[in-house]
N, C-alpha and C positions, 0 to 999 in steps of 0.2 A: 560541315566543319564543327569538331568539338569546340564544346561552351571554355572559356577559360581556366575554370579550377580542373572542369575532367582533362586539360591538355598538362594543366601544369600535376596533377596526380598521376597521368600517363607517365610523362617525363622523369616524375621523382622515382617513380616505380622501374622505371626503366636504369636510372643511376644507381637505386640499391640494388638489381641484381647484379650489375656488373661490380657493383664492392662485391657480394656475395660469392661470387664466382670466381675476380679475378685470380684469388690468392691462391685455391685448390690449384687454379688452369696452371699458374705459374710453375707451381710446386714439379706438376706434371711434365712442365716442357723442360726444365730444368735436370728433373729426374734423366729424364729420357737420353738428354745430352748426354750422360755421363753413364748410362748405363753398361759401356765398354770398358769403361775404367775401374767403376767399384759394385760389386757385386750387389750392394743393398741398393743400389740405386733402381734398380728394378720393382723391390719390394716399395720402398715410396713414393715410385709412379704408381703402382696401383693400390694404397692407400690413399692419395693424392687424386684420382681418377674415381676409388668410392667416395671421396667423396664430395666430389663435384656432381657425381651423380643422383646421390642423395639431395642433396642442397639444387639440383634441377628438378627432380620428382616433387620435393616439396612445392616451391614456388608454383610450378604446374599444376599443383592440386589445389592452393591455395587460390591462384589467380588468374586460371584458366578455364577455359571453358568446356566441357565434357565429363566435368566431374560427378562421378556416380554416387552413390550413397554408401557411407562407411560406418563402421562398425569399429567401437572402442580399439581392435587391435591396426585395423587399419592406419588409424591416426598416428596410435603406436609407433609401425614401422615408419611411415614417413616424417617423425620427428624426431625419431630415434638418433641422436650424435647431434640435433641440429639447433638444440636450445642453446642461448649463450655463449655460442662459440666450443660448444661441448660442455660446458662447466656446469649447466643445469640438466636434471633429468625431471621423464615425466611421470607423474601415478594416475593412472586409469581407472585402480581396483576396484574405488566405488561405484563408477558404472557400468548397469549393467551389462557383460560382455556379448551376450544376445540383441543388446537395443543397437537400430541402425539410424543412426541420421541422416534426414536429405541433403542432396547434392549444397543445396547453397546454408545450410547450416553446420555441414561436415567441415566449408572453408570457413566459414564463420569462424569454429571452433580452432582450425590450423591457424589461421593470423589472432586471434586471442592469445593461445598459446605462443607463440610466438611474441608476443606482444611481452608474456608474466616469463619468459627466458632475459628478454633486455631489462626486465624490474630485478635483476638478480644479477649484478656484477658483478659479485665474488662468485656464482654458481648459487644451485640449492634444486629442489623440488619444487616444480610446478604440478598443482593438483587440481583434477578435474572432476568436479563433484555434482550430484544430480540436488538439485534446490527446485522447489514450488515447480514442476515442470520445466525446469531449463537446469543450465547449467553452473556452477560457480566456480570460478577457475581462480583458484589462492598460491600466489608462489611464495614458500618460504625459503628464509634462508637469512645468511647475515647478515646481508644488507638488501632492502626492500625499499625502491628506489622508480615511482615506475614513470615511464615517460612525459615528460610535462606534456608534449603534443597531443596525447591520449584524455585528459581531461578538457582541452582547449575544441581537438576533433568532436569528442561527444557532447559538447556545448556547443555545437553547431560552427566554432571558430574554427578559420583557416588554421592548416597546421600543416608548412609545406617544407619539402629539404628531404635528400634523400634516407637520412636518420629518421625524420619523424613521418615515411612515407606507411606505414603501418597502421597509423592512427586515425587517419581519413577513411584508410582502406576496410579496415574494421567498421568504421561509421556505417559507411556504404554498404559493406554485405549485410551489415543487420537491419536496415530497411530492406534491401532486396530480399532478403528469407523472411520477412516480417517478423522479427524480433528486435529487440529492446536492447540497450548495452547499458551499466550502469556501473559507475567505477567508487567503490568504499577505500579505505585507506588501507584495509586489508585483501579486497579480492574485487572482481570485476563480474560482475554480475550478467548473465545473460540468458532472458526466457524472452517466448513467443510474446507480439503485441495486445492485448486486450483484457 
Protein backbone atom coordinates (compact mmCIF):
# COMPACT_ATOMS: atom_id res chain seq x y z
CA UNK A 1 0.00 0.00 0.00
CA UNK A 2 1.40 3.46 -0.82
CA UNK A 3 2.71 5.67 2.17
CA UNK A 4 0.24 8.74 2.46
CA UNK A 5 2.04 11.71 0.66
CA UNK A 6 3.16 9.10 -2.39
CA UNK A 7 -0.91 8.47 -2.66
CA UNK A 8 -1.91 11.97 -2.17
CA UNK A 9 1.11 13.10 -4.87
CA UNK A 10 -0.44 10.02 -7.16
CA UNK A 11 -3.84 11.56 -6.85
CA UNK A 12 -2.84 15.26 -7.46
CA UNK A 13 -0.85 14.23 -10.40
CA UNK A 14 -3.51 12.33 -11.51
CA UNK A 15 -6.15 15.65 -11.29
CA UNK A 16 -3.62 17.98 -13.09
CA UNK A 17 -3.51 15.75 -16.08
CA UNK A 18 -6.94 15.69 -16.46
CA UNK A 19 -7.12 19.74 -16.17
CA UNK A 20 -4.29 19.40 -18.68
CA UNK A 21 -6.10 17.40 -21.05
CA UNK A 22 -9.53 17.96 -20.62
CA UNK A 23 -9.74 21.16 -22.62
CA UNK A 24 -7.66 19.93 -25.83
CA UNK A 25 -10.26 16.62 -25.58
CA UNK A 26 -13.16 19.01 -25.49
CA UNK A 27 -12.18 21.26 -28.15
CA UNK A 28 -11.76 17.80 -30.25
CA UNK A 29 -15.19 16.22 -29.46
CA UNK A 30 -16.85 19.49 -30.11
CA UNK A 31 -14.92 20.09 -33.36
CA UNK A 32 -15.86 16.73 -34.66
CA UNK A 33 -19.68 17.39 -33.94
CA UNK A 34 -19.77 20.03 -36.19
CA UNK A 35 -17.55 19.06 -38.87
CA UNK A 36 -20.62 18.69 -41.47
CA UNK A 37 -21.71 21.87 -40.91
CA UNK A 38 -18.58 24.16 -41.18
CA UNK A 39 -15.68 23.49 -42.87
CA UNK A 40 -12.95 24.75 -40.28
CA UNK A 41 -14.32 22.56 -37.89
CA UNK A 42 -12.08 20.04 -39.27
CA UNK A 43 -8.98 22.09 -39.07
CA UNK A 44 -9.57 22.70 -35.18
CA UNK A 45 -10.11 19.11 -34.37
CA UNK A 46 -6.81 18.57 -35.51
CA UNK A 47 -5.23 21.38 -33.95
CA UNK A 48 -7.19 20.55 -31.02
CA UNK A 49 -5.92 16.72 -31.33
CA UNK A 50 -2.06 18.22 -31.76
CA UNK A 51 -2.34 19.19 -29.18
CA UNK A 52 -3.45 16.90 -26.79
CA UNK A 53 -0.93 14.99 -28.16
CA UNK A 54 1.73 16.92 -27.45
CA UNK A 55 0.47 17.80 -23.90
CA UNK A 56 0.40 13.51 -23.66
CA UNK A 57 3.97 13.13 -24.90
CA UNK A 58 5.08 15.59 -22.50
CA UNK A 59 3.57 14.20 -19.31
CA UNK A 60 4.80 10.81 -20.59
CA UNK A 61 8.27 11.87 -20.64
CA UNK A 62 8.16 13.71 -17.67
CA UNK A 63 6.36 11.23 -15.43
CA UNK A 64 6.72 8.08 -16.88
CA UNK A 65 8.59 5.44 -16.79
CA UNK A 66 10.94 4.34 -19.88
CA UNK A 67 12.25 7.47 -20.43
CA UNK A 68 15.64 7.40 -22.54
CA UNK A 69 18.08 9.89 -22.48
CA UNK A 70 17.73 13.35 -24.31
CA UNK A 71 19.45 15.69 -25.99
CA UNK A 72 18.90 19.55 -25.73
CA UNK A 73 16.43 19.25 -29.02
CA UNK A 74 14.56 16.53 -27.61
CA UNK A 75 13.45 18.51 -24.68
CA UNK A 76 12.95 21.05 -27.34
CA UNK A 77 10.18 19.22 -29.19
CA UNK A 78 8.33 17.97 -26.21
CA UNK A 79 7.91 21.46 -24.66
CA UNK A 80 7.46 23.04 -27.63
CA UNK A 81 3.50 24.93 -27.45
CA UNK A 82 3.46 23.53 -23.83
CA UNK A 83 4.95 26.34 -21.54
CA UNK A 84 2.31 28.59 -19.94
CA UNK A 85 -0.54 27.55 -21.76
CA UNK A 86 1.60 28.56 -24.93
CA UNK A 87 2.53 32.11 -23.86
CA UNK A 88 5.98 31.08 -22.90
CA UNK A 89 8.83 29.79 -25.07
CA UNK A 90 11.95 27.79 -24.53
CA UNK A 91 15.98 28.80 -25.24
CA UNK A 92 18.21 25.84 -25.22
CA UNK A 93 21.04 27.72 -27.36
CA UNK A 94 23.39 27.65 -24.42
CA UNK A 95 23.53 24.05 -24.06
CA UNK A 96 25.36 22.13 -25.62
CA UNK A 97 23.43 20.55 -28.58
CA UNK A 98 25.62 17.41 -28.59
CA UNK A 99 25.28 16.81 -24.48
CA UNK A 100 22.71 14.16 -23.59
CA UNK A 101 21.10 13.69 -20.34
CA UNK A 102 20.07 10.74 -18.51
CA UNK A 103 16.75 9.20 -18.41
CA UNK A 104 15.79 10.75 -14.75
CA UNK A 105 17.55 13.97 -15.27
CA UNK A 106 16.02 14.67 -18.84
CA UNK A 107 12.51 14.58 -16.60
CA UNK A 108 14.19 16.41 -13.96
CA UNK A 109 14.80 19.02 -16.54
CA UNK A 110 10.92 18.76 -18.27
CA UNK A 111 8.98 19.46 -14.93
CA UNK A 112 11.67 22.31 -14.03
CA UNK A 113 10.87 23.69 -17.13
CA UNK A 114 7.51 23.35 -16.70
CA UNK A 115 7.74 24.45 -13.42
CA UNK A 116 9.74 28.37 -14.93
CA UNK A 117 6.34 28.41 -17.84
CA UNK A 118 3.69 28.69 -14.48
CA UNK A 119 6.51 31.55 -13.01
CA UNK A 120 5.57 33.50 -16.20
CA UNK A 121 1.81 34.45 -16.35
CA UNK A 122 1.84 36.97 -18.86
CA UNK A 123 4.18 34.48 -21.05
CA UNK A 124 8.15 35.10 -21.58
CA UNK A 125 11.25 32.82 -22.03
CA UNK A 126 12.30 30.16 -20.19
CA UNK A 127 16.11 29.68 -20.44
CA UNK A 128 18.10 26.65 -19.94
CA UNK A 129 21.62 27.22 -19.09
CA UNK A 130 24.74 25.06 -18.21
CA UNK A 131 26.06 26.33 -14.56
CA UNK A 132 29.10 24.57 -12.23
CA UNK A 133 27.92 21.17 -13.88
CA UNK A 134 24.06 21.28 -13.88
CA UNK A 135 21.73 23.30 -14.99
CA UNK A 136 20.04 26.92 -14.40
CA UNK A 137 16.76 27.30 -15.71
CA UNK A 138 15.92 31.40 -15.50
CA UNK A 139 12.44 32.30 -16.89
CA UNK A 140 12.02 35.87 -18.03
CA UNK A 141 9.48 37.91 -18.61
CA UNK A 142 7.04 40.53 -17.05
CA UNK A 143 5.92 39.14 -14.53
CA UNK A 144 8.06 36.46 -12.63
CA UNK A 145 5.92 35.02 -10.17
CA UNK A 146 6.92 31.53 -9.29
CA UNK A 147 4.95 28.89 -7.41
CA UNK A 148 4.69 29.39 -3.65
CA UNK A 149 4.41 25.29 -3.44
CA UNK A 150 7.87 25.16 -5.14
CA UNK A 151 9.71 26.76 -2.32
CA UNK A 152 7.51 25.13 0.46
CA UNK A 153 8.24 21.34 -1.72
CA UNK A 154 12.19 22.06 -1.75
CA UNK A 155 12.06 22.82 2.00
CA UNK A 156 10.90 19.46 2.42
CA UNK A 157 7.14 20.98 3.26
CA UNK A 158 3.98 19.45 1.98
CA UNK A 159 2.89 20.99 -1.02
CA UNK A 160 -0.35 19.33 -2.23
CA UNK A 161 -3.39 20.38 -4.75
CA UNK A 162 -3.49 19.73 -8.28
CA UNK A 163 -1.96 23.40 -9.03
CA UNK A 164 1.00 22.83 -6.87
CA UNK A 165 1.37 18.92 -8.01
CA UNK A 166 4.66 20.00 -9.92
CA UNK A 167 6.53 21.02 -7.02
CA UNK A 168 6.69 17.74 -4.89
CA UNK A 169 7.21 16.10 -8.26
CA UNK A 170 10.38 18.18 -9.01
CA UNK A 171 11.45 17.43 -5.37
CA UNK A 172 11.33 13.75 -5.96
CA UNK A 173 13.05 13.45 -9.43
CA UNK A 174 16.02 15.28 -8.12
CA UNK A 175 16.67 12.94 -5.27
CA UNK A 176 15.95 9.94 -7.63
CA UNK A 177 18.71 11.37 -10.31
CA UNK A 178 20.90 12.50 -7.40
CA UNK A 179 20.76 15.92 -7.89
CA UNK A 180 20.09 19.03 -5.97
CA UNK A 181 17.24 21.73 -6.74
CA UNK A 182 17.66 25.08 -5.37
CA UNK A 183 15.34 27.90 -5.99
CA UNK A 184 17.03 32.02 -6.12
CA UNK A 185 14.52 34.85 -6.68
CA UNK A 186 15.80 34.88 -10.22
CA UNK A 187 16.36 31.14 -11.32
CA UNK A 188 16.10 27.58 -9.95
CA UNK A 189 19.04 26.14 -9.70
CA UNK A 190 19.84 22.35 -10.57
CA UNK A 191 23.42 20.25 -10.39
CA UNK A 192 24.36 16.76 -9.38
CA UNK A 193 24.48 15.91 -5.33
CA UNK A 194 28.20 16.30 -3.77
Amino acid sequence: MLAEPRLNLAQDLCARLCHDLVGPLGTVASAVEMVTEDPEAAELAREAAASLRGRLQLWRAACGAGTGPMRPADLAALLDGNLAGGRASLALGALPPGESFAAPVAQLLLVAAMLGGEALPRGGVVRLLPQEGGVALRPEGRVLNWPPALAAALAGEPAEGPRAVLAPLLAQLAGAAGWQARLTEEALLLHPQG
